[in-house]
N, C-alpha and C positions, 0 to 999 in steps of 0.2 A: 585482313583475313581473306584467303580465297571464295570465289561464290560457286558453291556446289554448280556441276552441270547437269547431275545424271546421280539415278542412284536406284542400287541394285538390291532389294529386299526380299531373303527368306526363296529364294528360288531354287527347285527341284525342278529335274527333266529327266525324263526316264522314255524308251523307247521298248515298250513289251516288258521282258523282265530283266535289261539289261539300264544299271542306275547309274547315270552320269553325274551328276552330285544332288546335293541335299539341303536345302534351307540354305546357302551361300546368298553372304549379302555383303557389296562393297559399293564406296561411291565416286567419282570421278570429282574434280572440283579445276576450277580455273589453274591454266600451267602443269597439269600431273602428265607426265610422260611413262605411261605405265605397259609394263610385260607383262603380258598371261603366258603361263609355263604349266606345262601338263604332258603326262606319256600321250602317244598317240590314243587314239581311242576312247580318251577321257571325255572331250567336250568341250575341246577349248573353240574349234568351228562353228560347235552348237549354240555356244555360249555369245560368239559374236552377233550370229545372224538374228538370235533371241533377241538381242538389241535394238539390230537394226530392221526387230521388227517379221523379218523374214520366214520365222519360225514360232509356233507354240509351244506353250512350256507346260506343263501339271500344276504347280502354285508359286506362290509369291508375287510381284510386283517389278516392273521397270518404270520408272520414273525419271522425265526428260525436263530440263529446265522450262519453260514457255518460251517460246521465238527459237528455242536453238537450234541453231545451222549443225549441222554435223554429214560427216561423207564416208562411205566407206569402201574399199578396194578389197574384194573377193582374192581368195586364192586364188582360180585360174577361173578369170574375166571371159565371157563373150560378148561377138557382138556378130549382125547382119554380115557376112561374109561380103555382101555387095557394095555397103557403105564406103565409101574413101574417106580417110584419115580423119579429114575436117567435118564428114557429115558426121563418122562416131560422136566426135568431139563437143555434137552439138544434139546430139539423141542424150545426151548424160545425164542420169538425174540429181540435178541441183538446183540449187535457186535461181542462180543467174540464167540458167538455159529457162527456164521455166516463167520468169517474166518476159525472158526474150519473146518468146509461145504465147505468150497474153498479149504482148504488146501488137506482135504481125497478126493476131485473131480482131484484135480492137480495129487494128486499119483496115484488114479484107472488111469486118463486120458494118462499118462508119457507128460504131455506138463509142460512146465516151463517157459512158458510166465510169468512176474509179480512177480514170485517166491521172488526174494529178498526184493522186497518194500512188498510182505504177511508177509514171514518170521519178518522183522523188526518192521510190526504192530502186530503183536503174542506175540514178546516178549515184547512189551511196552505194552500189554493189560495183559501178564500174563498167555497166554492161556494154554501154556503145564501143568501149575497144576492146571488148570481149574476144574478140577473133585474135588480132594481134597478142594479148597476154597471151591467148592458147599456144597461136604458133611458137613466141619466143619459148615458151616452157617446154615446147614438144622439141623444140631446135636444141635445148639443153640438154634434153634426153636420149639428143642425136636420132630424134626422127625429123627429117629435113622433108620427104615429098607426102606433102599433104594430101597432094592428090591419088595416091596410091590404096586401093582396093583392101578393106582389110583382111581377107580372104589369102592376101597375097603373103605376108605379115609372119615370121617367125614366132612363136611363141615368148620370146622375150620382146621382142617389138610390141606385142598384143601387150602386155603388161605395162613396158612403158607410157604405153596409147594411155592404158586404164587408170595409172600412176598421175599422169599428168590431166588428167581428169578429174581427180580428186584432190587434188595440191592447186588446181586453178582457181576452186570454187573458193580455199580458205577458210575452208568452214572453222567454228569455234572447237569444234570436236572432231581427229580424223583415226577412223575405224580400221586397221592393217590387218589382214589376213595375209601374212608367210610376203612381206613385201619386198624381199633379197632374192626369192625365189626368179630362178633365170636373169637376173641381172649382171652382168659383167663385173668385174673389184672396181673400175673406174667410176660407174654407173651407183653401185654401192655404194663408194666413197660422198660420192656428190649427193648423195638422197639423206648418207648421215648430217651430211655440213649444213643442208638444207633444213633438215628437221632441228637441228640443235637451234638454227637461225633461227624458227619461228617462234612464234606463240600461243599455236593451239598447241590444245590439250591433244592427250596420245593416247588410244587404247593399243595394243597391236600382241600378235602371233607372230614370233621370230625366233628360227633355231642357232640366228646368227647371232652367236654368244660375243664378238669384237662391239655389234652394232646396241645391241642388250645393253652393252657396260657404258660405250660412251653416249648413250641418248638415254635412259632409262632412268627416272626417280625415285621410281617404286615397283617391286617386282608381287605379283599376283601368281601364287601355284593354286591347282586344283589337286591334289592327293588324296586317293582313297575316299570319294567323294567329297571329301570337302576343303576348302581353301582357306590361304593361309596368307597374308599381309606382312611385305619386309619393305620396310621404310628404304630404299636405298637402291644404288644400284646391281648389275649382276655381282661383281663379287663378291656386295654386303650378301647379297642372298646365300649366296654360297656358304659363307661362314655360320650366317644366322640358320640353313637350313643342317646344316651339319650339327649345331646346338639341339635342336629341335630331339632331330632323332636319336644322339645321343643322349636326351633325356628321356624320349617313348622308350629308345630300349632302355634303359634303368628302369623305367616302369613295368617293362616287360619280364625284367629277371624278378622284382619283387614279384610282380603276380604269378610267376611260375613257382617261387617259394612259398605263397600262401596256397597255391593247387594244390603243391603236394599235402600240407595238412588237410584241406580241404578233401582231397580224395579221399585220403585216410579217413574221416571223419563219415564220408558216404558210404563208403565198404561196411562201417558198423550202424549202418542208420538202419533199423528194424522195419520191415514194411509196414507193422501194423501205426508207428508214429509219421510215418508220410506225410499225412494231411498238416500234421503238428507243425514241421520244420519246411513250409512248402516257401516261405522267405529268402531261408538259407541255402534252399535247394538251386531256385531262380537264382540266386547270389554265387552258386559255384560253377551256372552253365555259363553264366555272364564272366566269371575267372578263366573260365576255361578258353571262352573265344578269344580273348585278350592277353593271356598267354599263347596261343596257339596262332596268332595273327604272328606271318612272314610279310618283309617289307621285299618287296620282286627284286631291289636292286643291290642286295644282301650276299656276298656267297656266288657273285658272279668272275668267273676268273675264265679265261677258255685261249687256252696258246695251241695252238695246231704246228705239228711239225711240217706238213705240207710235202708232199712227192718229191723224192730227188731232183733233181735241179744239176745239171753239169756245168762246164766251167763257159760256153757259147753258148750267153741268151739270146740277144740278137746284133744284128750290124745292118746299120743303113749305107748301102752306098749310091752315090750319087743320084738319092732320090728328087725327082723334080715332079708338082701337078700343081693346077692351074685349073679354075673354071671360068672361061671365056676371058677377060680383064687383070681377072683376079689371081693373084697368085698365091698359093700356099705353101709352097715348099721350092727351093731351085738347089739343084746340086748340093743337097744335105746328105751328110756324112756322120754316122756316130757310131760307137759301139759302147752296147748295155755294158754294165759289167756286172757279177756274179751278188745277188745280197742289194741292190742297185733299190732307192727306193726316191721316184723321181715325181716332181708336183710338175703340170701344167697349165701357165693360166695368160690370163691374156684378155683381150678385149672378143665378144661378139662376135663372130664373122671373119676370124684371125687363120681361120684354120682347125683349129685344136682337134674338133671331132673326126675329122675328115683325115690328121694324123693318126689318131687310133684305128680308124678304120682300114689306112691304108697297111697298117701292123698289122693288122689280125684279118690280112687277106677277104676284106667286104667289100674294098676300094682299092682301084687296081694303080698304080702313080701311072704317070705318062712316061717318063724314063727311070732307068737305075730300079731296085729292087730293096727288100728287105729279109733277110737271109735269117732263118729261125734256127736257135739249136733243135737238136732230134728230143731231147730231154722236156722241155719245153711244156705246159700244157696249163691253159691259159683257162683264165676266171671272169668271165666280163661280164661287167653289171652297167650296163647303156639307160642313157637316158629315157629313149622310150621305153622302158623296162619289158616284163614279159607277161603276155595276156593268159592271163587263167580261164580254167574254166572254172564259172560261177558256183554251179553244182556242186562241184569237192570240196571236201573239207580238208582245212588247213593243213593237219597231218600228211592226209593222201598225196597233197601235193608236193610235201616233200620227197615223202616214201617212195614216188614213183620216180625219183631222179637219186635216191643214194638213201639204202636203210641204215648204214651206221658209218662215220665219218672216225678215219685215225688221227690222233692224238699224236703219234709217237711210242716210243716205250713200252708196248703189247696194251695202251689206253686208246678205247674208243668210248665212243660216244651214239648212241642210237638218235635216231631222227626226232624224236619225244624228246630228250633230252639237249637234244641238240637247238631247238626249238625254244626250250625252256630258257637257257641261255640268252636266248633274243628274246625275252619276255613275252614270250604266246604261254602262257598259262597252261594246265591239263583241260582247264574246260574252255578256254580259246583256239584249241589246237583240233577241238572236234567242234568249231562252228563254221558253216559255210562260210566259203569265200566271199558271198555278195554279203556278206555283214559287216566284211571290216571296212574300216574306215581307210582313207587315202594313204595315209602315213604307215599306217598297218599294212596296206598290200607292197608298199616300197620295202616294208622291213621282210616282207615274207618273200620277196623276189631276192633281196641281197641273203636269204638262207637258203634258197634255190643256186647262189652259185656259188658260196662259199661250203655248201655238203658233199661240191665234186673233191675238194680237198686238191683244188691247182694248186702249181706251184709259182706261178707267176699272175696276180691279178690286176686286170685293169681297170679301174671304176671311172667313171665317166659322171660328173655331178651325185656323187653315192649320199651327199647330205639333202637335197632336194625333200621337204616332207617328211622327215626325220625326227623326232622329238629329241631333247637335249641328252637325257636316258640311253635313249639305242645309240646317239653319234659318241657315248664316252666309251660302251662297250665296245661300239666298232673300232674306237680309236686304240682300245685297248689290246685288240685282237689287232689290227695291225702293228702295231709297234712290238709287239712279240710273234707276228710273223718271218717265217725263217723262210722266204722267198724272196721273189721282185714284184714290185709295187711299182705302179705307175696311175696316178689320180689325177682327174683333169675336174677341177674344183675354184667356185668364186668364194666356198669358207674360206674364210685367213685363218680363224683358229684351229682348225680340222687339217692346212696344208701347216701349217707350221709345229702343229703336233707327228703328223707321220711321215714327213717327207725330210729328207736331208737336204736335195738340190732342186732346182728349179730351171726348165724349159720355159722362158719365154718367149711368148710370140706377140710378135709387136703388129704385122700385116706385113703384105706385099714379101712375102719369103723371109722377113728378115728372124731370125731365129738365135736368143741369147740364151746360153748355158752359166745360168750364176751358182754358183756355189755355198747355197747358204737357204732359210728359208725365207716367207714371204714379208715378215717381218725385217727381216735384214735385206729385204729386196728392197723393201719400201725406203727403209734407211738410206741405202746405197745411193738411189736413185734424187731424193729428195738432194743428198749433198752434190750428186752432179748437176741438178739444175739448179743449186746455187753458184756452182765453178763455168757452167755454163751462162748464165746470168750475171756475173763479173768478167767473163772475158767478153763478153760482149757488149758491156759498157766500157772496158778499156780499148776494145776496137772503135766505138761511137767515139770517143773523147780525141783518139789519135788521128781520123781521119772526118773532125771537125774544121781544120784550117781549109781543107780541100772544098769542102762541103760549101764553104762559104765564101770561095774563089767561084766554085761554078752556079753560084747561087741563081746568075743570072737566066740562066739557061730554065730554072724550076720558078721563076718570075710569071704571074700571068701576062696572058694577053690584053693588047685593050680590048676585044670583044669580053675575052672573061671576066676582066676587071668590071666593063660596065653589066654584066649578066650576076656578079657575085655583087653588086651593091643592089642589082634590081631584086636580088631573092629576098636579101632579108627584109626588103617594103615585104614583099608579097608573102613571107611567111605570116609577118606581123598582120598585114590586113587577114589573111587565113584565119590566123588566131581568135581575133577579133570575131569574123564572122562563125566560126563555130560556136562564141561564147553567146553570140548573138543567135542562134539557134538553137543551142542547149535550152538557153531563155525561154523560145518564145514555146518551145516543146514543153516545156514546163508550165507555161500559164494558163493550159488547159480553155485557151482562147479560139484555139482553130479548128477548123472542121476538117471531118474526115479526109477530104482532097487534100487540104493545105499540110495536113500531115503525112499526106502520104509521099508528099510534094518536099516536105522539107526534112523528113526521113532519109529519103534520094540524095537529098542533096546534103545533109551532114557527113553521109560516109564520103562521097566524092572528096569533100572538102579533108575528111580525114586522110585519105589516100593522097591528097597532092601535096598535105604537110607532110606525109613519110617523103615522100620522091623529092620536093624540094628540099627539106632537109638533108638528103643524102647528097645529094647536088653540090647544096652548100657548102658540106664538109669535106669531099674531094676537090673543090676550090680551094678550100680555107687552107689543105694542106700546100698547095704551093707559095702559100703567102707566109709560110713558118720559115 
């Protein structure tokens, strides 16, 4: 039987008169790799940090195992702008940085209170090559200079930093707030494989429905304040929440069939027996709510015909740019074609944004040009999105960019309604902007540029802060958009729902046009590096006789010869003597000097077995 970790009783959180749920109580247990799923605005942020502590709640209980280790990774992480890579790495609050902190307090101090019971949580936590597990994990996650200011640091680098901050420590419990967010499909891929490999438990906030399905054992929704338990992963959810509300509404039609008696029944109720039938009275306000309760994502349909469009959307020719090294484009050549609906995706720093922008004339290339039809009139939703002012309320902010959007067909649509569609409610549409939550102002930016009614849009990361809810509607509304599309997106499921073909960008200019979506990219791609991986052991096998004609030539020397026998003494004695100072740190025997002394001298010792080991294995390979 699993051992509970964590367990969440009877909890309410309410902010003024806005209720984020009510009496909700679930528990974590050893191995659960669990989704929180909620529209934006619900509380599924509120609901983490309430955990981790961070935040107050109105009533109920959180309850932590004793000893439990757990870590958790913020939506969007900061840190000291000034810090370099490895100082963040080691500001982090965890266990292991945190004995590290006691242990260099104990040596500056010379007191040795505790010493032995520190010392023996160091080495069960691993701490002395602490630094090294950081770096290799930060190297996985392709941040390579450690010494680099984090200030300097893209916004997905920052995550990474924060990512591998939280996966170092191990904990028994690790806390995800939105952890796809700015990560590249390669970056994503490797964080799913990593996550399915371990063995902590999982709580996490993820709009990334591919990653939900294949890491997910249990899916957790907040609805309508309160939460709901599906054993399983996303698409058991799916099935099982489609059951759900196809039972509420059955519930919904009989209690609209007993209103009506019930009405009826009120119509003839005499004032003077009021007080008599005051039961039955409370019992038909109570029919009434319950009938008259709308589910938001009910009755949502919205196809916009979109502005003519002529037959020349655009044509790249011979566009080349380049920042300093780096190249992003060399003598590229395409033309859009009419209805064209194109996904871009790619690794980090490939380019990608830098081609939208050089589209939509914000970035000028170095040669050649992009020639726009006259028809043309574009929708751009950018990552850094658009800054409101805080003051206006949600309506006005529409209102002031487009009061009614066409449909087509003499059907429009008013900015209220049009709003209602993207789930702002009548009484969300007149609450100030500083009230919505993060996800909410994303959504209210993508109806800021989808009520100009272009004909051609380009969305740039449009799932980032999304709840699962608004990216089906969106996905909805594109796939019955009667335009050009062009998305530069790390969703797989979001690009292989709206996109027919795909722009990849590999780096360094090189740029592939596959025809298919990311799913059949991924396909594609996997079988050439197996055809690639077989011709390249049929080349190894063919020019093996050669190999071992010139073998002579990849023969060490006798200095190497006698320098690769001398290592492996000297790693062995290495070994030895680290083991012999792990020891004597442990016996809680020496004084402050001697530890400070043989502190010094453990890392040294650790540092000359990485170098002589490297040593050793570039010898070793000429003796293969």
């Amino acid at each position: 039987m699993a051992h509970p970790l964590l367990q969440v009783d009877m909890l309410t959180k309410s902010f003024g008169d806005l209720l984020l749920f009510r009496d909700i109580s679930f528990g974590i247990a050893e191995g659960d790799k669990i989704g929180l799923l909620a529209p934006n605005g619900s509380g599924k942020t509120t609901l983490l940090n309430i955990i981790a502590g961070k935040e107050g709640f109105d009533s109920g209980r959180v309850v932590f195992r004793n000893g439990l280790r757990y870590a958790c990774l913020e939506q969007s992480p900061a840190y000291d702008p000034e810090l370099t890579v490895l100082e963040a790495c080691f500001t982090a609050d965890n266990e292991t940085v945190r004995l590290i902190a006691r242990y260099e307090e104990m040596l500056t101090s010379g007191s040795q209170e505790g010493l032995d019971e520190l010392l023996l949580q160091m080495e069960l936590l691993k701490a002395w090559d602490y630094e090294q597990r950081i770096k290799q994990i930060l190297s996985q996650l392709r941040i390579t200079n450690f010494h680099q200011k984090m200030g300097e640091l893209s916004g997905g680098q920052v995550k990474r930093v924060a990512l591998a901050n939280v996966l170092i420590s191990e904990p028994e419990l690790l806390i995800l707030d939105e952890p796809t967010n700015h990560l590249d499909l390669e970056m994503t891929e490797w964080l799913e494989e990593h996550l399915n490999r371990s063995r902590m438990s999982l709580l996490m906030v993820t709009h990334d429905r591919y990653f939900l399905d294949r890491i997910c054992t249990q899916i957790l929704e907040i609805d309508q304040q309160e939460l709901y338990s599906y054993r399983g992963n996303f698409s058991y959810y799916l099935e099982k929440r489609d059951e759900r509300l196809a039972a509420e509404q059955s519930e919904g039609e009989r209690a609209r069939n007993l209103l009506r008696k019930e009405l009826a029944w009120m119509r003839r109720q005499p004032q003077a027996r009021a007080t008599k039938a005051k039961s039955r009275i409370d019992a038909f306000y109570s029919l009434e709510a319950k009938a008259q309760q709308r589910r938001n994502e009910e009755g949502i349909r919205l196809a916009t015909k979109g502005s003519y469009i002529g037959k020349k959307i655009f044509e790249a020719k011979h566009v080349s740019k380049r920042f300093g090294d780096v190249r992003i484009t060399d003598d590229f050549n395409y033309v859009f074609s009419r209805y064209e609906k194109m996904g871009i995706v790619g690794n980090n720093g490939t380019g990608k944004s830098t081609f939208v922008k050089m589209l939509l004339n914000e970035v000028q290339p170095d040669s050649g040009c992009f020639e726009i039809g006259e028809t043309v009139h574009f929708g751009y939703y950018s990552q850094e999105g658009l800054q409101f002012d805080e003051q206006m309320k949600v309506l006005d902010v529409v209102q002031a960019i487009a009061e009614v959007i066409d449909l087509g067909n003499g059907q429009r649509l008013t900015a209220s309604q049009f709003l209602q569609h993207f789930l702002f409610t009548p009484e969300k549409q007149h609450n100030y902007v500083y009230k919505l939550s993060g996800g909410e102002r994303r959504r209210l930016y993508l109806c800021t540029v989808l009520i100009t009614n272009p004909n051609f849009l380009v969305l740039d990361e449009p799932t980032n802060d999304l709840d699962i809810l608004t990216l089906n509607i969106l996905e909805e509304y594109l796939q019955a958009f009667s335009g050009c599309l062009i998305v530069v997106s790390h969703d797989r499921f979001f690009m292989d729902k709206v996109t027919d073909h795909l722009l990849v960008f590999h780096g360094n200019a090189r740029i592939q046009d596959f025809p298919g979506n990311y799913t059949q990219y991924r396909e594609w791609k996997q079988q050439e590096e197996k055809k690639e991986a077989a011709e390249v052991k049929s080349i190894r096998t063919e020019v093996e006789p050669r190999r071992i004609r010139t073998e002579e030539k990849a023969k060490l020397t006798f200095k190497e010869k006698r320098e690769f026998e001398g290592l492996e003494q000297e790693i062995e004695q290495l070994e030895a003597e680290k083991e012999q100072i792990s020891g004597l740190l442990s016996s809680g025997t020496l004084t402050s000097e001697e530890l400070t002394e043989r502190s010094t001298r453990l890392s040294q010792v650790m540092e000359l077995i990485d170098a002589k080991t490297m040593r050793w294995l570039e010898l070793s390979e000429k003796t293969i």
